[in-house]
N, C-alpha and C positions, 0 to 999 in steps of 0.2 A: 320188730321183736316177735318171735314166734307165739305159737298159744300160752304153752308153759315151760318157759324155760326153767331149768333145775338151776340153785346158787347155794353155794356151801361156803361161807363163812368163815375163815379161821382167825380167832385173835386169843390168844393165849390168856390175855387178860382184859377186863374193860376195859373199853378203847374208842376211839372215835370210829372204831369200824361197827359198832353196836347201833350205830343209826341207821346206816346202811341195811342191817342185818332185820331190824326192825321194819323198816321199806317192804321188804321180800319178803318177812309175815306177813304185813296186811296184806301184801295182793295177790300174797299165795305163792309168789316167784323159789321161797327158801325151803331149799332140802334141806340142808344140814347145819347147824352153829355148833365148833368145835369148840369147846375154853378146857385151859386147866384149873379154873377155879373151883370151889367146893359145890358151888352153887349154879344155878344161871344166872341170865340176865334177863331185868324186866323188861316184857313187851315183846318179848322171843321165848316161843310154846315150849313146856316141858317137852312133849313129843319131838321136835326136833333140834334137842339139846343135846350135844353129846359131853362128859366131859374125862378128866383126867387132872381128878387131884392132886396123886403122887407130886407131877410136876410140881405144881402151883404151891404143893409147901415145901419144898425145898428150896423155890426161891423167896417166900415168905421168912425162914428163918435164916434164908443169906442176908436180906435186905433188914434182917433186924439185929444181926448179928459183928455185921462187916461191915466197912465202910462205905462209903454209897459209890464209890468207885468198884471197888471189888463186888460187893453185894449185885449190883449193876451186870459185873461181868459175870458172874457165874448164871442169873438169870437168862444172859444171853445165849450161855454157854449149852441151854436146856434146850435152845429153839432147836437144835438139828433131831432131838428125842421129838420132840414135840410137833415136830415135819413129818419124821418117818409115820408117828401113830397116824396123823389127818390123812397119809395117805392110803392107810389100807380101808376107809371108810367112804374115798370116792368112788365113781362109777362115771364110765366112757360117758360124754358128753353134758359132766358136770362141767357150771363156768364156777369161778372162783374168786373170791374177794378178800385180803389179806393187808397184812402193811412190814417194814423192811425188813426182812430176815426171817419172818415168822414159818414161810413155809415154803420154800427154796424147792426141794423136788415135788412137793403138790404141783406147782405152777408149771415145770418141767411136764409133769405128767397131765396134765389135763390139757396144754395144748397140745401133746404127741394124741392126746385122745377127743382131739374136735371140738374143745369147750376153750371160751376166753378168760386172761387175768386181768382183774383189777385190780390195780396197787393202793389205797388208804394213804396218798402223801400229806403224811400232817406235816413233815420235814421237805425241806429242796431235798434237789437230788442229792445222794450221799458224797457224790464227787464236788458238786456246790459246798456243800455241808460241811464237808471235810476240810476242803481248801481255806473256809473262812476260820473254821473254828482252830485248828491245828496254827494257822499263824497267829492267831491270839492267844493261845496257851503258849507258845514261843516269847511271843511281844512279852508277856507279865513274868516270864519264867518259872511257867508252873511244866513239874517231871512228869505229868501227868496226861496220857492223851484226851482228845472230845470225848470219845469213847473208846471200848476195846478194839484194836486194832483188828484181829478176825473178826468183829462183829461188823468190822466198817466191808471189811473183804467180802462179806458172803452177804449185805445189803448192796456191796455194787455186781456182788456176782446174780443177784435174782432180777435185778434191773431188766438181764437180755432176757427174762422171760414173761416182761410185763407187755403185756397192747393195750391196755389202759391204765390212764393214771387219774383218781378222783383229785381233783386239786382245789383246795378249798380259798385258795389266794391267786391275787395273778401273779407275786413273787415267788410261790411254788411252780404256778404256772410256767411262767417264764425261764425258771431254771431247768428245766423241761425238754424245754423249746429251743433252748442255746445247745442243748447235748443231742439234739437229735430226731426229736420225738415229734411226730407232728401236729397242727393242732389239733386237728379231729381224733386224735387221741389223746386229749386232753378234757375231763370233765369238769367244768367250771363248777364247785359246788360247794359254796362257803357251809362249816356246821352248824347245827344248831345253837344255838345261846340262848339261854335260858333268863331273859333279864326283865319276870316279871317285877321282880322283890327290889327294882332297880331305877329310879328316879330323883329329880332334880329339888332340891329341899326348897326354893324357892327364893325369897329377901335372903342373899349376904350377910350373916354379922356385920358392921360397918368396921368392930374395933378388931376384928382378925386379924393376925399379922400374917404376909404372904404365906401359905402350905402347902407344901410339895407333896406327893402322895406317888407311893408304886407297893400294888398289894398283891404283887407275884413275886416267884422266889428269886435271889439273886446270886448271881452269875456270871463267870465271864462270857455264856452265849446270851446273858440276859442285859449285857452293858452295862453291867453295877460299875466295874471302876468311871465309868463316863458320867454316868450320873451322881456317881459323887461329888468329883472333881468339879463336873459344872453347879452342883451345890455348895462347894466351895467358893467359885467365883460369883455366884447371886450373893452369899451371904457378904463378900467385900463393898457391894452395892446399896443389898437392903439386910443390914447387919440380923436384924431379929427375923428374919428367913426360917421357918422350920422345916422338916423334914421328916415324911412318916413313912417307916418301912416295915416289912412284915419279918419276921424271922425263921423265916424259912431259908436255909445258907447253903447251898454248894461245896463239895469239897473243892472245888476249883477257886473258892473267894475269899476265905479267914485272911488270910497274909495280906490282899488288897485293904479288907476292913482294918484292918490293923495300921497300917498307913493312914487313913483317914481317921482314926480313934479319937481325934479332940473335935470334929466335928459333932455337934448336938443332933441325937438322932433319936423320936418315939419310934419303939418297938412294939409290936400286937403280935399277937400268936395268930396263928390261922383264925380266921372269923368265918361264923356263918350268914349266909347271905342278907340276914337283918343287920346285924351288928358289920356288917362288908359296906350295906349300902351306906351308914350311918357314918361312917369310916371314910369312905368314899366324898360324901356331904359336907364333913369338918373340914375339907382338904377345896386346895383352888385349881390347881394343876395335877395333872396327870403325866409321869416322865416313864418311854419303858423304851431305853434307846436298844433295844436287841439288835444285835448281829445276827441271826437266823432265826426265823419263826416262822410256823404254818399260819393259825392265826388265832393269836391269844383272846383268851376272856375276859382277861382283868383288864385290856384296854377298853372291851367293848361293853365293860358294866361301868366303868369310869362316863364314857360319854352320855349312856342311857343316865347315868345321873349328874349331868350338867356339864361337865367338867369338859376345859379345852384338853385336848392330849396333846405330847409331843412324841412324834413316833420315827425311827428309820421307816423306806424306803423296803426294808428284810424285813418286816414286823406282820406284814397281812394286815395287819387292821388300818396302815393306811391306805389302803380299798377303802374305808369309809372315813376318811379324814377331807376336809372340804378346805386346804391351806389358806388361812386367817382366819375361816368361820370357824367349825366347829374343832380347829386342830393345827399343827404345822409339823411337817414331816421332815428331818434333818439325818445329813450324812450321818454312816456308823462311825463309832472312833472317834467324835467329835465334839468334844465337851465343850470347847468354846462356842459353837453353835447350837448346841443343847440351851447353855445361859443366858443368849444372846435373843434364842425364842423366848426362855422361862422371863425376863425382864418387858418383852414385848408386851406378852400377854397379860402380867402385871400391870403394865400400863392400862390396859385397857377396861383389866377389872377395875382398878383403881376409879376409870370415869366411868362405870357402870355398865360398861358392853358386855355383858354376856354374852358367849359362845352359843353357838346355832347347832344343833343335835343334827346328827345326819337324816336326812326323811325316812322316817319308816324302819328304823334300824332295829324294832324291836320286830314287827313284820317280818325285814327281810331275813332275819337270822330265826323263825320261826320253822316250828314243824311243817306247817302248811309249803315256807317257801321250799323246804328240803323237799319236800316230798314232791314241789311240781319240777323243781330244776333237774333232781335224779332223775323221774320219769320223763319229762322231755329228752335230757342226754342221752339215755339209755333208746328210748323211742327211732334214734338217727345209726344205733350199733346194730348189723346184722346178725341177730342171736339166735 
C-alpha cells in the first residue's frame, strides 16, 4: 500500500460500509464519505462529509408511506441519481468502497481512471441471492419478487466492475468463489458486533418451560415459515414449548403467519440492547434458520449471552458455531431438522450442559479485530 492512498466512500445510507469508512479516518486513508442523509455519520470528519439530502428524503417518505415492497423500490430506484452525483466529486486515482447498486458508474469510472473497487458484501452474490430467494417466494406463492427486479439487474451489472469484495462470512465468501472471483480477491472481514450490554444470566430458572427465542425480523429470506413449523413439531413433544418472536414482519410473511395462527406465540416490539439482552436471558435456544445472510447480530448477541444457536449453513454466524458445543447448524428448508436439533439441546439443558460460547467472540467481532483484519488485507493489495 502506497504512502496515501485517496478512498471515497459511497453509501447512501448507514450501512455496514460506515466501518470501513471510519478505518480510513483514522489513518488518514479517506477522501471522501458521500451519504444522502441529513446528517453524517459518527467517527467520519465533517470535513470529509459530503452529502445530499434531497435524495435521502424522498426515500424516507417512500418507506413511510408505501409498502415496504414498493417503499424498497422507489429507494432503489434513486441509486442511479445518487451514482451520477458521487461521480462528479471523484478524482483520477481515487479507489472506492461501496455496496450493491449504490454506484454503478463510480466504479466504472474509477477503474477506467487507476483507482480500485471495493464491494461492502453484506449479501452473496446477487446471482447466489437471487437463485435462493426467488425459488422460495415461488415454493410459498408469494406474487412478489426478493427484490425489485432492475435493482437485482444493475447489482449484477456492477459486479464486473468489482476487484474486491469485503466479505464478512465465509458463505458470502464462498458464493464468490463459485462465480469466479478469486480468492485473494476476497477480504475475509467479519463486522463489527457490538455485544458489550450482552451476557450469560447465569443459574437457569429450574421451573422454565422449554423457550425458543429469534429477535430479528421475519421472513421468508429469514426462514420464519421453518421455524415455525418446526415449533409446531417440538410443541407435539414438549407440549408447553413457548415461543418468542419480535414483531417486526416482512411483507413477504403475514399469509405464512396466518397458517400457523393457533400456535402460541410472545410478541415484543423492537428492544433496546438492555431489555434485548434480558430477552435474550428468559429464552433457551436461539433458532434463525435464514436462507441467505451476510452475518447477522441477533445470532451473535444470542450466544454472547449463553444461548446454544441453531443456524443454516447461509446464516454467517455459523463461522462461529462450534456443532454440539456452543450451537448446531442445519440444512435450509428443513424444519424437521430444525426440531430434531431444538429437542437435542433440550435434552441437554434439561441435565444441566450448558452450551460453550465461542472463544473470544466478543474480541473477535471487536473494533480492534476490524481494524487489524482490514489493515492486514488491505496491506497484501497493490494500491
Amino acid at each position: 500500500m502506497r504512502a496515501e492512498p485517496s478512498f471515497v466512500v459511497a453509501a447512501p445510507m448507514r450501512s455496514a460500509c460506515d466501518d470501513p469508512a471510519r478505518f480510513f479516518a483514522k489513518h488518514g486513508l479517506l477522501r471522501l464519505y458521500a451519504t444522502w442523509n441529513r446528517r453524517g455519520t459518527t467517527g467520519i470528519p465533517v470535513g470529509k462529509t459530503r452529502l445530499m439530502p434531497a435524495l435521502g428524503l424522498i426515500a424516507y417518505i417512500a418507506a413511510r408511506l408505501c409498502s415496504f415492497y414498493r417503499g424498497e423500490a422507489i429507494r432503489f430506484a434513486l441509486y442511479p441519481l445518487y451514482d451520477q452525483w458521487v461521480k462528479t466529486l471523484l478524482r483520477p486515482g481515487d479507489h472506492m468502497l461501496s455496496s450493491y447498486a449504490y454506484a454503478n458508474s463510480c466504479f466504472r469510472w474509477i477503474r477506467r481512471h487507476g483507482g480500485k473497487t471495493f464491494l461492502d458484501g453484506g449479501n452473496s452474490h446477487p446471482e447466489n441471492f437471487w437463485k435462493i430467494l426467488n425459488a422460495e417466494h415461488l415454493r410459498w406463492g408469494n406474487p412478489v419478487p426478493p427484490v425489485a427486479p432492475f435493482h437485482q439487474k444493475r447489482s449484477l451489472a456492477m459486479i464486473q466492475d468489482v476487484d474486491y469484495v469485503i466479505a464478512p462470512s465465509e458463505f458470502v465468501a464462498d458464493s464468490f468463489r463459485q462465480r469466479g472471483f478469486r480468492r485473494e480477491q476476497i477480504l475475509h472481514v467479519p463486522y463489527i458486533t457490538d455485544l458489550e450490554n450482552f451476557c450469560p444470566l447465569g443459574r437457569r430458572p429450574a421451573d422454565r418451560p422449554l423457550t425458543l427465542v429469534n429477535t430479528g425480523s421475519l421472513s421468508l429470506r429469514k426462514g420464519t415459515p421453518y421455524l415455525l413449523e418446526a415449533y409446531a413439531l417440538v410443541r407435539k413433544v414438549v407440549p408447553e414449548a413457548r415461543l418468542l418472536l419480535t414483531r417486526e414482519i416482512s411483507g413477504s410473511i403475514p399469509s405464512v403467519l396466518k397458517k400457523y395462527k393457533d400456535l402460541p406465540i410472545e410478541w415484543a416490539e423492537t428492544l433496546k440492547p438492555m431489555a434485548l439482552c434480558q430477552r435474550l436471558q428468559s429464552a433457551d435456544i436461539f433458532v434463525l434458520p435464514s436462507l441467505e445472510e451476510g452475518l447477522p447480530r441477533t445470532a451473535l448477541e444470542a450466544m454472547a449471552c449463553g444461548l446454544p444457536v441453531i443456524v443454516t449453513p447461509n446464516t454467517g454466524a455459523n463461522d462461529f458455531v462450534k456443532e454440539g458445543l456452543s450451537g448446531s447448524i442445519v440444512p435450509i428448508c428443513d424444519a424437521g431438522a430444525i426440531a430434531s436439533k431444538i429437542l437435542e439441546w433440550w435434552g441437554k439443558i434439561r441435565q444441566g450442559r450448558a452450551p460453550k460460547v465461542f472463544p473470544d467472540i466478543q474480541k473477535k467481532l471487536s473494533w480492534e479485530s476490524f481494524e487489524k483484519n482490514l489493515s492486514n488485507a488491505l496491506a497484501k493489495i497493490p494500491l
